[in-house]
C-alpha positions in Angstrom: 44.2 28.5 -50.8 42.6 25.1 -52.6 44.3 22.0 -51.7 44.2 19.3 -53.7 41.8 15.8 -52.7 45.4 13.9 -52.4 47.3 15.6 -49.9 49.8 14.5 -47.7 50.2 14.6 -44.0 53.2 15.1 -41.6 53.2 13.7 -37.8 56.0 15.4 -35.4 55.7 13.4 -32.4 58.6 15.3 -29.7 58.1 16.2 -25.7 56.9 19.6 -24.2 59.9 20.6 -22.6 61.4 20.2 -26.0 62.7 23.9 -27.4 64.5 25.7 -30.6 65.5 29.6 -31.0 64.0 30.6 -27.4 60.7 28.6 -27.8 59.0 25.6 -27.1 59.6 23.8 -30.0 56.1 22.8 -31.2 55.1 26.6 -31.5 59.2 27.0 -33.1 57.7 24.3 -36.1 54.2 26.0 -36.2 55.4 29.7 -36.7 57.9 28.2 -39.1 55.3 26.0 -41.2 53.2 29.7 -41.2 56.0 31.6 -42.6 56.7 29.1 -44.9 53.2 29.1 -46.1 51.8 25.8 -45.4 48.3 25.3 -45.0 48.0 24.7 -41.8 48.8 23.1 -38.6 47.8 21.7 -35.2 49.3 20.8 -32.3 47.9 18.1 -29.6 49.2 17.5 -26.1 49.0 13.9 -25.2 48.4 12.5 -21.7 51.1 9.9 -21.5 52.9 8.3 -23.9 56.5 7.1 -24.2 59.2 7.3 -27.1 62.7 5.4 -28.2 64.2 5.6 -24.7 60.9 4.4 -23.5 60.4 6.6 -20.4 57.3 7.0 -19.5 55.9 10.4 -19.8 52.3 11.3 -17.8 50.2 13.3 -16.9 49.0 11.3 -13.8 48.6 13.6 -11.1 50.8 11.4 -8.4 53.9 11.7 -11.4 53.3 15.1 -12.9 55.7 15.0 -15.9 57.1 18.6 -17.3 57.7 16.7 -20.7 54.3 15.3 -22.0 54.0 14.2 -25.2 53.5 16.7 -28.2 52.3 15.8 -31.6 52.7 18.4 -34.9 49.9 17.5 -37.5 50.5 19.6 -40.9 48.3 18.8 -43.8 49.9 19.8 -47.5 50.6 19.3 -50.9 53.0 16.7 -51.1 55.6 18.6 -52.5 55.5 21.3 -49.5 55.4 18.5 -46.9 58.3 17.1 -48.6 60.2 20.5 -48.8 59.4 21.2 -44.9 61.0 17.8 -43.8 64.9 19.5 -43.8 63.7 22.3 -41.6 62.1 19.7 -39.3 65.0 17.0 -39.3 67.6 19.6 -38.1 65.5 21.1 -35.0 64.0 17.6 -33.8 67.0 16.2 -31.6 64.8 13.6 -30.3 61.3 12.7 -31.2 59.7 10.9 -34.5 58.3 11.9 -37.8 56.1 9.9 -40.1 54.8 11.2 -43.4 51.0 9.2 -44.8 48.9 10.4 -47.5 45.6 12.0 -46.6 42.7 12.3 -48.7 41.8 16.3 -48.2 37.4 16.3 -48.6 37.3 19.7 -47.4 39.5 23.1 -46.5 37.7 25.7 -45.8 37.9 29.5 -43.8 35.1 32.0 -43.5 37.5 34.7 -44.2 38.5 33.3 -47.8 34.7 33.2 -48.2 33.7 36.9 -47.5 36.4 38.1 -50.3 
């Protein structure tokens, strides 16, 4: 797959316990964004954070929280972000999503390379 240099790139931010069709939700929007076949995606566990109902979530070891933060990075086309936004806005309940253009200097795999 080539990508072109002006991509764009879609934040998820949502909590760990957070879930959809029998999974935890961040691994619900990565299978998804894989079947959909978007270039890719990464998912990054935060150590404390908090959100709109400003709880703080961390992962001190006095206050182990079961809900850290989560954030879902997917890097596209524009128009593939754009078309993946429905399918996140009706599994995120509670969370936030931001959208920012990203300037894409390299996408590569060693297995596209050996074909």
């Amino acid at each position: 797959m080539i990508l072109p240099e002006e991509g764009q790139l879609l934040r998820i931010f949502i909590g760990e316990s957070d879930r959809h069709g029998g999974l935890p939700l961040y691994e619900w929007i990565v299978r998804e964004a894989r079947r959909r076949g978007l270039a890719g995606a990464t998912v990054l566990r935060g150590i404390a954070g908090f959100g709109a109902g400003s709880r703080i979530h961390t992962a001190n070891i006095l206050r182990m929280s079961l809900d850290l933060p989560i954030i879902v990075e997917i890097i596209d086309k524009p128009e593939l972000i754009e078309a993946f936004l429905p399918v996140v806005d009706g599994v995120v309940k509670e969370g936030l999503v931001t959208t920012e253009k990203a300037h894409i200097k390299l996408y590569r795999s060693l297995k596209s390379e050996q074909v």
